[in-house]
mmCIF file of the C-alpha atoms, coordinates in Angstrom:
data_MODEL
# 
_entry.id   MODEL 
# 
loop_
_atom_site.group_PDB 
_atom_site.id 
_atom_site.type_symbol 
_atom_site.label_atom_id 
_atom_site.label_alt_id 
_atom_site.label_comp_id 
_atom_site.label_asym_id 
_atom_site.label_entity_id 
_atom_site.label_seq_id 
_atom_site.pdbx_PDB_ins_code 
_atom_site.Cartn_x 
_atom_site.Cartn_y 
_atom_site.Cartn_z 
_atom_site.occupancy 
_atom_site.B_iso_or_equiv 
_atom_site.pdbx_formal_charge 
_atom_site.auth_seq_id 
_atom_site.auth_comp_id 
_atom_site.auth_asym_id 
_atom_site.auth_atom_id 
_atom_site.pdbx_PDB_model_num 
ATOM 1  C CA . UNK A 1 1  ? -68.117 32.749  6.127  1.00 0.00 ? 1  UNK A CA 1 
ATOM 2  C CA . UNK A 1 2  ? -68.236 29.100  5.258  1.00 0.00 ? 2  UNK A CA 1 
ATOM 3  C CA . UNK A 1 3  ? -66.762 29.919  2.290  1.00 0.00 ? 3  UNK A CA 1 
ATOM 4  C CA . UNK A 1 4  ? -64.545 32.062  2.986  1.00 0.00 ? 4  UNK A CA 1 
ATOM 5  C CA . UNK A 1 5  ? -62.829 29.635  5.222  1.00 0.00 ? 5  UNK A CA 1 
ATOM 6  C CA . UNK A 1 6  ? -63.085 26.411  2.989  1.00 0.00 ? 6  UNK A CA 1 
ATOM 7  C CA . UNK A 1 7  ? -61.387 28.965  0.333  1.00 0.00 ? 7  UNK A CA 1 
ATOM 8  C CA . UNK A 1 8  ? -58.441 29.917  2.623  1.00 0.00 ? 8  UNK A CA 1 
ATOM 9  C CA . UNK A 1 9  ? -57.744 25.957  3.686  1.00 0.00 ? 9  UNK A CA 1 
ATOM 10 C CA . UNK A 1 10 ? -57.422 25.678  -0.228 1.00 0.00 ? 10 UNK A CA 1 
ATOM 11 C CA . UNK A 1 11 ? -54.837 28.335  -0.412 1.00 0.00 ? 11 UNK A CA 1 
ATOM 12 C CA . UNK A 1 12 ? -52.872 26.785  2.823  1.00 0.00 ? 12 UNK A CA 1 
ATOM 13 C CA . UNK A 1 13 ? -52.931 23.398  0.958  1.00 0.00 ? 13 UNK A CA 1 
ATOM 14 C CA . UNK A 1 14 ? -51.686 24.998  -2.353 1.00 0.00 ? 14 UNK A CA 1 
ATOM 15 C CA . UNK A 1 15 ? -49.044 26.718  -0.121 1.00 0.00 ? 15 UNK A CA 1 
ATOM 16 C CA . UNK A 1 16 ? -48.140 23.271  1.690  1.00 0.00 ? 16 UNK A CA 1 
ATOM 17 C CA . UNK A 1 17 ? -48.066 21.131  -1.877 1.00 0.00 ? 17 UNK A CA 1 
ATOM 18 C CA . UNK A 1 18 ? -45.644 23.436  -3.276 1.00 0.00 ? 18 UNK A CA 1 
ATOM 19 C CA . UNK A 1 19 ? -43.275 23.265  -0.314 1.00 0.00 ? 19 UNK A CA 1 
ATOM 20 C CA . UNK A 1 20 ? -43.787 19.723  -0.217 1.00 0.00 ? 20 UNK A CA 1 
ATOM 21 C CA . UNK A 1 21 ? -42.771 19.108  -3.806 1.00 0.00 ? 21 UNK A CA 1 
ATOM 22 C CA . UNK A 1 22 ? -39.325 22.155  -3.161 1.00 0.00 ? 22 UNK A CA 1 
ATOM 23 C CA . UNK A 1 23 ? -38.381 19.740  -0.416 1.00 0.00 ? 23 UNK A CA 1 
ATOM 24 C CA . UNK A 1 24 ? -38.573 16.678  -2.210 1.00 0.00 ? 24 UNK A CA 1 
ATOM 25 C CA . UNK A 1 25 ? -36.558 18.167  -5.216 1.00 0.00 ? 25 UNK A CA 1 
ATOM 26 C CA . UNK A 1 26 ? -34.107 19.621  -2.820 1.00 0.00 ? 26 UNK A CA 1 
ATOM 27 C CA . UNK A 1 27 ? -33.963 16.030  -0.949 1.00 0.00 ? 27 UNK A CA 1 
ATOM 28 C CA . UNK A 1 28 ? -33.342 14.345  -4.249 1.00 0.00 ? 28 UNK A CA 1 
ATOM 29 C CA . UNK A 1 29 ? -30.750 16.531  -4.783 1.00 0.00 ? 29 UNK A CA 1 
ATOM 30 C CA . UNK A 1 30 ? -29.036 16.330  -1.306 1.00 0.00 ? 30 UNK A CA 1 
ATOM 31 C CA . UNK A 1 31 ? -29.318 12.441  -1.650 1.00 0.00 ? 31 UNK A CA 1 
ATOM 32 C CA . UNK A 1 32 ? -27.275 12.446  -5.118 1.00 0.00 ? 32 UNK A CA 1 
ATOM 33 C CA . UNK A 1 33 ? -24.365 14.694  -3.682 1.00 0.00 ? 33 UNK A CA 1 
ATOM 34 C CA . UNK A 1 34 ? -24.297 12.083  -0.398 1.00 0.00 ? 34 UNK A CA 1 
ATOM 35 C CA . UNK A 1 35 ? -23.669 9.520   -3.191 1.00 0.00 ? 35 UNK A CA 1 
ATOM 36 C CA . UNK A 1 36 ? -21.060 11.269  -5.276 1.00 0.00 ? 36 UNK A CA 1 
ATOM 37 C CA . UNK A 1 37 ? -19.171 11.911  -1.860 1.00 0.00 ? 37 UNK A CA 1 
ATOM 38 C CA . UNK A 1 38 ? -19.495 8.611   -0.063 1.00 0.00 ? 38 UNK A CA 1 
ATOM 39 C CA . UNK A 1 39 ? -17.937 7.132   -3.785 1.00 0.00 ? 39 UNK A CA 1 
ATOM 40 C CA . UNK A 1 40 ? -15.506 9.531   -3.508 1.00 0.00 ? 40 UNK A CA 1 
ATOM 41 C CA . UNK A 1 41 ? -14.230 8.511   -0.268 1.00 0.00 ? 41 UNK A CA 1 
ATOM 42 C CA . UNK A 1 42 ? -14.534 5.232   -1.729 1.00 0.00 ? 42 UNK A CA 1 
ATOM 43 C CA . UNK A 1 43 ? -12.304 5.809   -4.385 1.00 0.00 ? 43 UNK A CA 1 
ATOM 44 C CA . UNK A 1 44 ? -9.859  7.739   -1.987 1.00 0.00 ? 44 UNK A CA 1 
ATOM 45 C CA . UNK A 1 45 ? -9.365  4.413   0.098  1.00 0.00 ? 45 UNK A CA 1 
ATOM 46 C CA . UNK A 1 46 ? -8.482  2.351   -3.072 1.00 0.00 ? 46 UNK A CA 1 
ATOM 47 C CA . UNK A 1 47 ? -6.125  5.029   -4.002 1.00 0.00 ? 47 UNK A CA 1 
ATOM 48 C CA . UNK A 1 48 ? -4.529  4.893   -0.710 1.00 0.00 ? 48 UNK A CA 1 
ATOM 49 C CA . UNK A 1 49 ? -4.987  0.929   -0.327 1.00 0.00 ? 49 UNK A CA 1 
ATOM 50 C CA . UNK A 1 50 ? -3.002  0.452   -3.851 1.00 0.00 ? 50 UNK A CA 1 
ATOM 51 C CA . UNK A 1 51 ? -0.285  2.852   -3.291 1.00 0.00 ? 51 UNK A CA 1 
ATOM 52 C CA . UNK A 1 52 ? 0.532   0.900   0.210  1.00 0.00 ? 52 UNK A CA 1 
ATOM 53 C CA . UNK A 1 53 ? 0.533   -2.227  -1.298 1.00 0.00 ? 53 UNK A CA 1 
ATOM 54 C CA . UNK A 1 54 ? 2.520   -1.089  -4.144 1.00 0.00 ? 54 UNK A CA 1 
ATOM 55 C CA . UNK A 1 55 ? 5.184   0.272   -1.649 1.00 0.00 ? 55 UNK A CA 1 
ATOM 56 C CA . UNK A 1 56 ? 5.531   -3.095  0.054  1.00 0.00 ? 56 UNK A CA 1 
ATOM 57 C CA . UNK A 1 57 ? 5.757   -5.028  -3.052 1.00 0.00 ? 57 UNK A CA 1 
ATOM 58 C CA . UNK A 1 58 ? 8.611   -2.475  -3.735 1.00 0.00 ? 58 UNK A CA 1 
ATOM 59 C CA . UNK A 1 59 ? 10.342  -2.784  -0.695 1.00 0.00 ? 59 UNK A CA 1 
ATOM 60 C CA . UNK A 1 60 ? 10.079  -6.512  -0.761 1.00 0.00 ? 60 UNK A CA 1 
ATOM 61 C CA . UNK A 1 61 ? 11.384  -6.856  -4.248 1.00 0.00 ? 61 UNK A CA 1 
ATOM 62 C CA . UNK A 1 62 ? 14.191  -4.607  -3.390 1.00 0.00 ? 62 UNK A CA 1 
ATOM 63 C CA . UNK A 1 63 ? 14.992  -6.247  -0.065 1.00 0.00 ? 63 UNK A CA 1 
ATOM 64 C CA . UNK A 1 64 ? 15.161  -9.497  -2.434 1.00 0.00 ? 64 UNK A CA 1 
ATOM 65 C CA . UNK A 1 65 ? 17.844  -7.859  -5.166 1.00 0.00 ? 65 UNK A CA 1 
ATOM 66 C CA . UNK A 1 66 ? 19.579  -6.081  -2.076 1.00 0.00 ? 66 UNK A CA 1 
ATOM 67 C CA . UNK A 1 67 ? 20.060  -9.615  -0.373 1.00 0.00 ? 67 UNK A CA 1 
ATOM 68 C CA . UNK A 1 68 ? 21.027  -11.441 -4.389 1.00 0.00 ? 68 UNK A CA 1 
ATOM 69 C CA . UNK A 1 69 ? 23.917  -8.614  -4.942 1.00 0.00 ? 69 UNK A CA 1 
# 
């Protein structure tokens, strides 16, 4: 009986190391596609960031030509 139940608390730790090693795979995985969308949000606000200060510089240096002619 002894054996029998040492035997089945080997299986249940065979069963629990595999689904710890899935979930760390599957956390690495979830960790690297948080990355690739935080830099992409990142990149998003530059985008934005240069296109508003391009307009102003734009508008200024029109305003400037405007007020010359």
């Amino acid at each position: 009986m002894a054996e029998r139940t040492i035997s089945e608390i080997l299986e249940a730790l065979a069963r629990i190391e595999a689904n710890v090693k899935t979930i760390a795979k599957n956390s690495a995985d979830h960790e690297a596609r948080l990355r690739e969308l935080e830099q992409r949000n990142g990149k998003r606000m530059d985008a934005i960031t240069l296109a508003a200060i391009s307009a102003a510089v734009v508008g200024v240096i029109g305003y400037a030509v405007g007020k010359l002619f």
